[in-house]
N, C-alpha and C positions, 0 to 999 in steps of 0.2 A: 629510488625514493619517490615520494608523491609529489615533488613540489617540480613545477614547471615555469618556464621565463624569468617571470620579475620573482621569484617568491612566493608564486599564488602556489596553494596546496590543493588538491585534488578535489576536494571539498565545494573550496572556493569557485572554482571552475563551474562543477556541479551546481550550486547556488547560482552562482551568475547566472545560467545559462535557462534553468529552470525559471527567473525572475524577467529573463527578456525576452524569454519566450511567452512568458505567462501561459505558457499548458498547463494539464489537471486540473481545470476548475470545471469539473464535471465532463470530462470530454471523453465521448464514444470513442471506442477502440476497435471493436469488433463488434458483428449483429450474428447471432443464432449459435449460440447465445451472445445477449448482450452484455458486452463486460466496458465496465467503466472505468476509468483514471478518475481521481481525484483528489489533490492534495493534503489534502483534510490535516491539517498537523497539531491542532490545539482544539480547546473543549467547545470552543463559540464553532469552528468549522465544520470541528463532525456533528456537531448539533442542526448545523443547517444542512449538510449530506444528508445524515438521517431523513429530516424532512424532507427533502425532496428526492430521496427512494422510496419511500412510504407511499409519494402520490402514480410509482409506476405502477403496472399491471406487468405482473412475471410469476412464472411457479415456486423455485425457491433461489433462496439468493447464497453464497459462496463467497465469503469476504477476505484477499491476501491483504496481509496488513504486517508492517513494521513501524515505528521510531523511531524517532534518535532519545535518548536515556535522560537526555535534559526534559522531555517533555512528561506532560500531567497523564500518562498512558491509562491509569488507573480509572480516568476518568472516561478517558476514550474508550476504552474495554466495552465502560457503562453504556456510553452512546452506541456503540454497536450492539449490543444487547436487543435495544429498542427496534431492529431493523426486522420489517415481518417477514416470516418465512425462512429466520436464518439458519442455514443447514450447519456450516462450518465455518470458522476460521480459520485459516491458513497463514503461518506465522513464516513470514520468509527472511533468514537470515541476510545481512547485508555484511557487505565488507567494511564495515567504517568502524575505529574504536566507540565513536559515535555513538552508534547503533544499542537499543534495548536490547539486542538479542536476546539473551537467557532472564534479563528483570523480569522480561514479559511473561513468561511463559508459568510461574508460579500463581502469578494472578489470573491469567486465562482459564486455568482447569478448574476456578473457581464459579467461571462466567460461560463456559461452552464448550462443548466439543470443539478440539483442537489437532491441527497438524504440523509439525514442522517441516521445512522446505529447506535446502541447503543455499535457496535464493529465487527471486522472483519468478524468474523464465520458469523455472521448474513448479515452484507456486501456480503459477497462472495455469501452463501446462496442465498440471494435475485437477485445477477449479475447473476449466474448460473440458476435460475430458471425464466430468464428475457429472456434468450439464445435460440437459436435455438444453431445445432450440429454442424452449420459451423461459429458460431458466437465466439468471442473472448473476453477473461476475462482478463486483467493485473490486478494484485498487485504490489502495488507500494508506494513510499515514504520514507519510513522508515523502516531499518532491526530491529528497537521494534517490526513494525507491523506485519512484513513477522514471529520476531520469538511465536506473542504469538499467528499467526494464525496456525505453525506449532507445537504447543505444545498442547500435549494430555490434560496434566492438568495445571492450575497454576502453574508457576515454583516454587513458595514459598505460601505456604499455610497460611494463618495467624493465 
């Protein structure tokens, strides 16, 4: 099952851990190319992403992106849209019932060329290996996503 200790659920853990750590708020991951984390989870967030990918200098940019299915995605879609130079979206499936998985994906082929990923590592992988050295990677959507692409192993083992 997912739940561990007192009752926290797998989730929970995830949330906590991404809130005390406060990573993804714009944070380099790798240079050549540069790929970026950044939490971005509602329409105020990726609106200010947006703008401040706008003021880099990069050839084309390469966007992995998930949600969780409570969120306004439709409108997120839209903010990504705006971002110059965007080659592709890469939709990287997540393990969480959570997760927009398939919502997403109807509304995408309305807004970009689109790939799906069977999850981030693989996402990124494939963005990074899509790249030239001046080209540019965001992670983006959801701090589930940003933490189970920064976690060595599954946080909870089953």
């Amino acid at each position: 099952s997912n739940k561990v200790g007192r009752g926290l659920g797998k989730e929970d853990v995830v949330s906590g851990f991404a809130k005390a750590k406060l990573f993804g708020r714009f944070q380099a991951y790798k240079a050549k190319p540069l790929v970026i984390l950044d939490g971005a989870h509602n329409t105020d967030g990726m609106n200010a992403l947006v703008e401040e990918i706008s003021s880099l200098k990069y050839g084309k940019c390469i966007v992995v992106f998930m949600c969780m299915a409570d969120k306004d995605y439709a409108a997120m879609l839209k903010q990504l849209k705006r971002i110059p130079r965007l080659n592709y979206v890469s939709f990287a499936l997540m393990d969480t019932s959570r997760a927009a998985n398939r919502l997403l994906l109807g509304h995408a082929k309305k807004y970009f060329l689109a790939k799906v990923k069977k999850d981030v590592k693989v996402a990124l992988r494939d963005a990074i290996n899509s790249c030239g050295k001046n080209d540019l990677v965001l992670v983006c959507g959801s701090l589930y996503l940003l933490s189970t692409l920064l976690s060595k192993e599954p946080i909870i083992t089953q």
